[in-house]
Legacy VTK file of the C-alpha trace (Angstrom):
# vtk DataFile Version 3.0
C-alpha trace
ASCII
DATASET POLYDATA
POINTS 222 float
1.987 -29.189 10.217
0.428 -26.218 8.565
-0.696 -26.711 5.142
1.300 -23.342 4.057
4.679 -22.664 3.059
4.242 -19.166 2.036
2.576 -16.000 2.911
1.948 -12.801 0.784
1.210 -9.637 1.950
-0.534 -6.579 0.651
1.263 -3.506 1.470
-0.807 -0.296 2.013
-3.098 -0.689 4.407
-2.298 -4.062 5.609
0.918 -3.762 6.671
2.095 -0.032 6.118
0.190 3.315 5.924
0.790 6.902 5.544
1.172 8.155 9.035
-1.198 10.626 10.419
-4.150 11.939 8.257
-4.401 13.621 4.837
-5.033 16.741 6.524
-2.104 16.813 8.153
-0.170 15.899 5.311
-1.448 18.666 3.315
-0.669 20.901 6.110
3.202 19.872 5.816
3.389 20.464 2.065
2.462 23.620 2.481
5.266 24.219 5.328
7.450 23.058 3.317
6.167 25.244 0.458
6.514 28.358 3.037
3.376 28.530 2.861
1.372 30.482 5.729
-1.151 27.963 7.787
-3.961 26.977 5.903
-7.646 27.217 6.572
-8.178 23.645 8.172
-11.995 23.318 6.979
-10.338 24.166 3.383
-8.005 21.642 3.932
-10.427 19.134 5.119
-12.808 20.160 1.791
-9.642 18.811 -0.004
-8.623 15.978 1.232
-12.653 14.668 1.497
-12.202 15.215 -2.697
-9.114 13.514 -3.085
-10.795 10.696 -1.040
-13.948 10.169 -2.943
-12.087 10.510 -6.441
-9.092 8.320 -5.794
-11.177 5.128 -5.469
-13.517 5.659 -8.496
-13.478 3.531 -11.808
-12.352 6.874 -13.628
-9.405 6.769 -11.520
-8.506 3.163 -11.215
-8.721 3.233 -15.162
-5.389 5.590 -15.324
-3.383 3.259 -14.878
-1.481 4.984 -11.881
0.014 2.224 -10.359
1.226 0.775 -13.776
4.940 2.757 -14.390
6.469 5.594 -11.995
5.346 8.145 -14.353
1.503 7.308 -14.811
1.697 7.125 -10.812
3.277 10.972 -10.562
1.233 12.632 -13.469
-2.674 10.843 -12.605
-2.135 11.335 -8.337
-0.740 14.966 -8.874
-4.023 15.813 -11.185
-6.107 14.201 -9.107
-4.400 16.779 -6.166
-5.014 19.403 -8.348
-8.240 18.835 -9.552
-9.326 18.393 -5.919
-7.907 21.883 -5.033
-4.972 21.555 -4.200
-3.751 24.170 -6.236
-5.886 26.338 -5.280
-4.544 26.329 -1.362
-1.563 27.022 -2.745
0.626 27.115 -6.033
2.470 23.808 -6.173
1.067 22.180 -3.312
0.082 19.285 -5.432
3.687 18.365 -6.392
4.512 18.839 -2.785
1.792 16.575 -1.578
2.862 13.700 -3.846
6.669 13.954 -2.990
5.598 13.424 0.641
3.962 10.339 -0.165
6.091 8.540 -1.654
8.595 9.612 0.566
9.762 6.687 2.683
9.614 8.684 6.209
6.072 9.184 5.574
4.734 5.503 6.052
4.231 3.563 9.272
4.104 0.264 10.264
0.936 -1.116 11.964
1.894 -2.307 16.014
1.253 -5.891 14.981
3.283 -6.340 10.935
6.697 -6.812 12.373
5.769 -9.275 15.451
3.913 -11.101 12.315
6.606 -11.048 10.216
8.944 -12.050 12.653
7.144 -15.033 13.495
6.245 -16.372 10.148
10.106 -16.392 9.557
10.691 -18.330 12.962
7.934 -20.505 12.158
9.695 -21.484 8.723
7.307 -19.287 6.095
8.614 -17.866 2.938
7.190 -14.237 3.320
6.505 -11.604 0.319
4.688 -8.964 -0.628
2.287 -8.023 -3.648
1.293 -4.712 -4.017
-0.535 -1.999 -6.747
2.118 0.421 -6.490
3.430 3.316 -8.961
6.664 3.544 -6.556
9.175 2.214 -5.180
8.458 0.750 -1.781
10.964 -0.691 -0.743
12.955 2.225 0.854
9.628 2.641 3.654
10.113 -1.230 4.003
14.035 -0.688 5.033
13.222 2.070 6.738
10.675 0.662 9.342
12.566 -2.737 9.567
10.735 -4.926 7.742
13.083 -6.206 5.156
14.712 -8.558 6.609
11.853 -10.673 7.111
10.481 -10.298 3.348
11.583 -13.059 0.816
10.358 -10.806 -2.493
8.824 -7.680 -2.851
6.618 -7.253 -5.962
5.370 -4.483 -7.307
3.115 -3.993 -10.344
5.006 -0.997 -12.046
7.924 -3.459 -12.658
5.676 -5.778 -14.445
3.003 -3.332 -15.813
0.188 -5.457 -14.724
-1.934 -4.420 -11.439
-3.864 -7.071 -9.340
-6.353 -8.872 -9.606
-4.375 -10.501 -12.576
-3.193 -13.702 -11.426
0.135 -12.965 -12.902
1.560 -10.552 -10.279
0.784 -13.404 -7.644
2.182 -16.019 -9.611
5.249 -14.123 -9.838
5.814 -14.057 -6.603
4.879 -17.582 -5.816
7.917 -18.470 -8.667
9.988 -15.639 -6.725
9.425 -17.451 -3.242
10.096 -20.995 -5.304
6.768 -22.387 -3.626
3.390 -23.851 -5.064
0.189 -21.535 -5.253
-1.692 -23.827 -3.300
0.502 -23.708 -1.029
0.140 -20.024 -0.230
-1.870 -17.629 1.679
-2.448 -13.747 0.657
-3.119 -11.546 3.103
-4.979 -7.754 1.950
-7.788 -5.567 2.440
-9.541 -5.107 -0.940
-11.736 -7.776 -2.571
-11.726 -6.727 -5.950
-7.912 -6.868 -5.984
-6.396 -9.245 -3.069
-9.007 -11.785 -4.182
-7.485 -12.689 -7.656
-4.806 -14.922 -5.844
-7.353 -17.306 -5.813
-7.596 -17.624 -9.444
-3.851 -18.087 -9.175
-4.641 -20.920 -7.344
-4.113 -19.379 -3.308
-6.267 -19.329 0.021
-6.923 -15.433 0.904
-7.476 -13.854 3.882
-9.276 -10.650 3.494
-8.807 -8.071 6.317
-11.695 -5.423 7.228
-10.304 -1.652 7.302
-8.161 -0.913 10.094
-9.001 1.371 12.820
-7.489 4.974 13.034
-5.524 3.523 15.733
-4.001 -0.365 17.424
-2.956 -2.754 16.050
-4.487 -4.327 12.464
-5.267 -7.721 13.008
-2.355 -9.496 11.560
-2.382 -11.831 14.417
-5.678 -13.943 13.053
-2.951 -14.776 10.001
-0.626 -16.979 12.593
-3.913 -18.371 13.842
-4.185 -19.847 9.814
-0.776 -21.168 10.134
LINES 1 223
222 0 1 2 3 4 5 6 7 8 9 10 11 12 13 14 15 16 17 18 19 20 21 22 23 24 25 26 27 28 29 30 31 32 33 34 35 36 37 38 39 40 41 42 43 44 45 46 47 48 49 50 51 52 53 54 55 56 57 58 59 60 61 62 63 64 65 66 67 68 69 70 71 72 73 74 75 76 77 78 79 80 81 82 83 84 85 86 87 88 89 90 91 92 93 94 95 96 97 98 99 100 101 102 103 104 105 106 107 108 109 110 111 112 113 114 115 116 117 118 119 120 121 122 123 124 125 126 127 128 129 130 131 132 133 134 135 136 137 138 139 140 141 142 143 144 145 146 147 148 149 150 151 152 153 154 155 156 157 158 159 160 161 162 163 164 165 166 167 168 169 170 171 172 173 174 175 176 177 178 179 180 181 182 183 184 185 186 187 188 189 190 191 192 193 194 195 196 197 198 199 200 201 202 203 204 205 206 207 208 209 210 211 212 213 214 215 216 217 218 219 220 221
Protein backbone atom coordinates (compact mmCIF):
# COMPACT_ATOMS: atom_id res chain seq x y z
CA UNK A 1 0.00 0.00 0.00
CA UNK A 2 1.55 3.27 -0.92
CA UNK A 3 2.30 5.51 1.84
CA UNK A 4 0.40 8.51 -0.14
CA UNK A 5 -3.02 9.58 -0.35
CA UNK A 6 -2.49 12.71 -2.20
CA UNK A 7 -0.56 14.25 -4.94
CA UNK A 8 0.03 17.99 -5.81
CA UNK A 9 1.06 19.28 -8.85
CA UNK A 10 2.83 22.36 -10.05
CA UNK A 11 1.30 23.76 -13.06
CA UNK A 12 3.60 25.59 -15.56
CA UNK A 13 6.09 23.64 -16.62
CA UNK A 14 5.22 20.45 -15.02
CA UNK A 15 2.15 19.75 -16.29
CA UNK A 16 1.14 22.63 -18.81
CA UNK A 17 3.20 25.09 -20.94
CA UNK A 18 2.77 27.76 -23.40
CA UNK A 19 2.81 26.01 -26.69
CA UNK A 20 5.44 26.73 -29.18
CA UNK A 21 8.23 29.31 -28.39
CA UNK A 22 8.24 32.98 -27.33
CA UNK A 23 9.21 33.86 -30.68
CA UNK A 24 6.47 32.59 -32.14
CA UNK A 25 4.21 34.01 -29.78
CA UNK A 26 5.44 37.39 -30.36
CA UNK A 27 5.07 36.80 -33.95
CA UNK A 28 1.14 36.19 -33.42
CA UNK A 29 0.61 39.35 -31.38
CA UNK A 30 1.75 41.20 -33.89
CA UNK A 31 -0.72 39.40 -36.53
CA UNK A 32 -3.15 40.03 -34.57
CA UNK A 33 -2.04 43.66 -34.14
CA UNK A 34 -1.95 43.83 -38.20
CA UNK A 35 1.16 44.19 -37.86
CA UNK A 36 3.55 43.45 -41.00
CA UNK A 37 6.12 40.33 -40.23
CA UNK A 38 8.66 41.16 -37.94
CA UNK A 39 12.41 40.96 -38.16
CA UNK A 40 12.89 37.39 -36.53
CA UNK A 41 16.55 38.19 -35.08
CA UNK A 42 14.59 41.36 -33.50
CA UNK A 43 12.18 39.17 -32.25
CA UNK A 44 14.57 36.70 -30.93
CA UNK A 45 16.66 39.93 -29.21
CA UNK A 46 13.26 40.24 -27.36
CA UNK A 47 12.21 37.38 -26.21
CA UNK A 48 16.16 36.45 -24.98
CA UNK A 49 15.33 39.91 -22.64
CA UNK A 50 12.12 38.94 -21.46
CA UNK A 51 13.84 35.59 -20.56
CA UNK A 52 16.75 36.76 -18.56
CA UNK A 53 14.57 39.51 -16.68
CA UNK A 54 11.54 37.45 -15.82
CA UNK A 55 13.46 35.14 -13.46
CA UNK A 56 15.51 37.82 -11.58
CA UNK A 57 15.02 38.84 -7.81
CA UNK A 58 13.91 42.39 -9.19
CA UNK A 59 11.19 40.65 -10.83
CA UNK A 60 10.12 37.97 -8.47
CA UNK A 61 9.95 40.95 -5.87
CA UNK A 62 6.75 42.53 -7.87
CA UNK A 63 4.67 40.56 -6.66
CA UNK A 64 3.18 39.44 -10.14
CA UNK A 65 1.69 36.40 -9.28
CA UNK A 66 0.06 37.91 -6.06
CA UNK A 67 -3.57 39.56 -7.52
CA UNK A 68 -4.69 39.65 -11.38
CA UNK A 69 -3.67 43.14 -11.57
CA UNK A 70 0.06 43.06 -10.23
CA UNK A 71 0.25 39.97 -12.78
CA UNK A 72 -1.07 42.32 -15.96
CA UNK A 73 0.76 45.66 -15.02
CA UNK A 74 4.63 43.95 -13.85
CA UNK A 75 4.54 41.11 -17.12
CA UNK A 76 3.31 43.90 -19.59
CA UNK A 77 6.39 46.29 -18.32
CA UNK A 78 8.58 43.75 -18.29
CA UNK A 79 7.32 43.24 -22.33
CA UNK A 80 7.86 46.64 -22.75
CA UNK A 81 10.91 47.27 -21.18
CA UNK A 82 12.33 44.32 -23.15
CA UNK A 83 11.21 45.96 -26.47
CA UNK A 84 8.36 45.02 -27.10
CA UNK A 85 7.09 48.24 -27.81
CA UNK A 86 9.43 49.07 -29.82
CA UNK A 87 8.48 46.12 -32.57
CA UNK A 88 5.42 47.50 -32.48
CA UNK A 89 2.93 49.91 -30.60
CA UNK A 90 0.89 47.73 -28.27
CA UNK A 91 2.48 44.57 -28.82
CA UNK A 92 3.08 44.22 -25.16
CA UNK A 93 -0.65 44.19 -24.23
CA UNK A 94 -1.08 41.81 -27.07
CA UNK A 95 1.61 39.49 -25.91
CA UNK A 96 0.16 39.20 -22.39
CA UNK A 97 -3.52 38.60 -23.57
CA UNK A 98 -2.12 35.60 -25.48
CA UNK A 99 -0.75 34.18 -22.48
CA UNK A 100 -3.12 33.99 -20.40
CA UNK A 101 -5.32 32.98 -22.94
CA UNK A 102 -6.44 29.41 -22.32
CA UNK A 103 -5.83 28.15 -26.12
CA UNK A 104 -2.34 29.08 -25.68
CA UNK A 105 -1.18 26.30 -23.14
CA UNK A 106 -0.47 22.63 -23.79
CA UNK A 107 -0.43 19.69 -22.01
CA UNK A 108 2.81 17.62 -21.77
CA UNK A 109 2.20 13.79 -23.69
CA UNK A 110 2.53 12.16 -20.29
CA UNK A 111 0.08 14.78 -17.49
CA UNK A 112 -3.19 13.28 -18.47
CA UNK A 113 -2.11 9.38 -18.60
CA UNK A 114 -0.68 10.54 -14.96
CA UNK A 115 -3.56 12.03 -13.90
CA UNK A 116 -5.70 9.47 -15.03
CA UNK A 117 -3.99 6.91 -13.19
CA UNK A 118 -3.51 8.51 -9.88
CA UNK A 119 -7.40 8.80 -9.89
CA UNK A 120 -7.76 4.96 -10.79
CA UNK A 121 -5.22 4.19 -8.35
CA UNK A 122 -7.37 6.01 -5.53
CA UNK A 123 -5.13 9.51 -5.15
CA UNK A 124 -6.67 12.76 -4.24
CA UNK A 125 -5.01 14.96 -7.01
CA UNK A 126 -4.48 18.98 -6.89
CA UNK A 127 -2.62 21.52 -8.01
CA UNK A 128 -0.48 24.47 -6.43
CA UNK A 129 0.66 27.00 -8.52
CA UNK A 130 2.36 30.91 -8.51
CA UNK A 131 -0.11 32.25 -10.75
CA UNK A 132 -1.50 35.98 -11.39
CA UNK A 133 -4.46 34.24 -13.51
CA UNK A 134 -6.89 32.24 -13.72
CA UNK A 135 -5.93 28.77 -14.82
CA UNK A 136 -8.39 26.94 -14.72
CA UNK A 137 -10.05 27.65 -18.15
CA UNK A 138 -6.44 25.98 -19.96
CA UNK A 139 -7.11 23.10 -17.39
CA UNK A 140 -10.87 22.56 -18.90
CA UNK A 141 -9.73 23.18 -21.98
CA UNK A 142 -7.02 20.40 -22.40
CA UNK A 143 -9.07 17.88 -20.25
CA UNK A 144 -7.56 17.83 -17.22
CA UNK A 145 -10.22 18.79 -14.81
CA UNK A 146 -11.83 16.08 -14.22
CA UNK A 147 -9.06 14.39 -12.68
CA UNK A 148 -8.05 17.47 -10.30
CA UNK A 149 -9.55 17.45 -6.70
CA UNK A 150 -8.54 21.46 -6.02
CA UNK A 151 -6.87 23.88 -7.92
CA UNK A 152 -4.97 26.54 -5.93
CA UNK A 153 -3.71 29.44 -6.94
CA UNK A 154 -1.74 32.10 -5.04
CA UNK A 155 -3.62 35.31 -6.32
CA UNK A 156 -6.72 34.00 -4.41
CA UNK A 157 -4.79 33.84 -1.27
CA UNK A 158 -2.14 36.59 -1.87
CA UNK A 159 0.65 34.46 -0.72
CA UNK A 160 3.14 32.80 -3.44
CA UNK A 161 5.12 29.54 -2.67
CA UNK A 162 7.46 28.62 -0.89
CA UNK A 163 5.11 29.65 2.07
CA UNK A 164 3.87 26.60 3.54
CA UNK A 165 0.46 28.07 3.61
CA UNK A 166 -0.56 27.70 -0.07
CA UNK A 167 0.31 23.86 0.37
CA UNK A 168 -1.42 23.51 3.46
CA UNK A 169 -4.38 24.84 1.87
CA UNK A 170 -4.62 22.47 -0.39
CA UNK A 171 -3.81 19.55 1.79
CA UNK A 172 -7.16 20.96 4.01
CA UNK A 173 -8.87 21.35 0.40
CA UNK A 174 -8.06 17.58 -0.52
CA UNK A 175 -9.14 16.70 3.40
CA UNK A 176 -5.74 14.64 3.67
CA UNK A 177 -2.61 14.84 6.08
CA UNK A 178 0.68 16.65 4.84
CA UNK A 179 2.61 13.73 5.44
CA UNK A 180 0.67 12.05 3.60
CA UNK A 181 1.31 13.95 0.39
CA UNK A 182 3.64 14.22 -2.43
CA UNK A 183 4.33 17.61 -4.55
CA UNK A 184 5.36 17.30 -7.73
CA UNK A 185 7.31 20.77 -9.56
CA UNK A 186 10.28 21.98 -11.20
CA UNK A 187 11.71 24.85 -9.10
CA UNK A 188 13.57 24.34 -5.80
CA UNK A 189 13.29 27.55 -4.33
CA UNK A 190 9.49 27.34 -4.61
CA UNK A 191 8.14 23.53 -4.97
CA UNK A 192 10.47 22.74 -2.07
CA UNK A 193 8.56 24.65 0.75
CA UNK A 194 5.96 21.71 0.90
CA UNK A 195 8.36 20.18 2.92
CA UNK A 196 8.22 22.66 5.59
CA UNK A 197 4.50 22.01 5.35
CA UNK A 198 5.30 18.78 6.31
CA UNK A 199 5.27 16.82 2.43
CA UNK A 200 7.74 14.46 0.41
CA UNK A 201 8.70 16.45 -2.98
CA UNK A 202 9.64 15.33 -6.07
CA UNK A 203 11.57 17.84 -7.98
CA UNK A 204 11.53 17.47 -11.82
CA UNK A 205 14.64 18.68 -14.06
CA UNK A 206 13.48 21.11 -17.05
CA UNK A 207 11.67 19.46 -19.69
CA UNK A 208 12.91 19.01 -23.10
CA UNK A 209 11.63 21.22 -26.06
CA UNK A 210 9.87 18.18 -27.00
CA UNK A 211 8.30 14.26 -25.42
CA UNK A 212 6.99 13.63 -22.86
CA UNK A 213 8.07 15.28 -19.14
CA UNK A 214 8.70 12.63 -16.92
CA UNK A 215 5.56 12.40 -14.96
CA UNK A 216 5.74 8.72 -15.13
CA UNK A 217 8.76 8.43 -12.31
CA UNK A 218 5.70 10.02 -9.96
CA UNK A 219 3.53 6.54 -10.31
CA UNK A 220 6.84 4.80 -9.76
CA UNK A 221 6.62 6.80 -5.96
CA UNK A 222 3.19 5.55 -5.57
Amino acid sequence: MSQFEAVLFDAGDTLIRLSGSGEKLLHRAAANLGVDPLDPEKVAHVWRRVLDRSSTADELAKGRDLSNTRHRDVWIALYNAAGCERLAPGLGEELYELTVDAGSWEAFPDTLPTLKALRDRGLRVGVVSDTGFDLRPAMDLLGLSPFLNTVVMSFQYGVCKPAATVFLTACDQLQVHPERTLMVGDNPLTDSGAVAAGMYVFLLPPPAKTGPRGLGHVLSLI
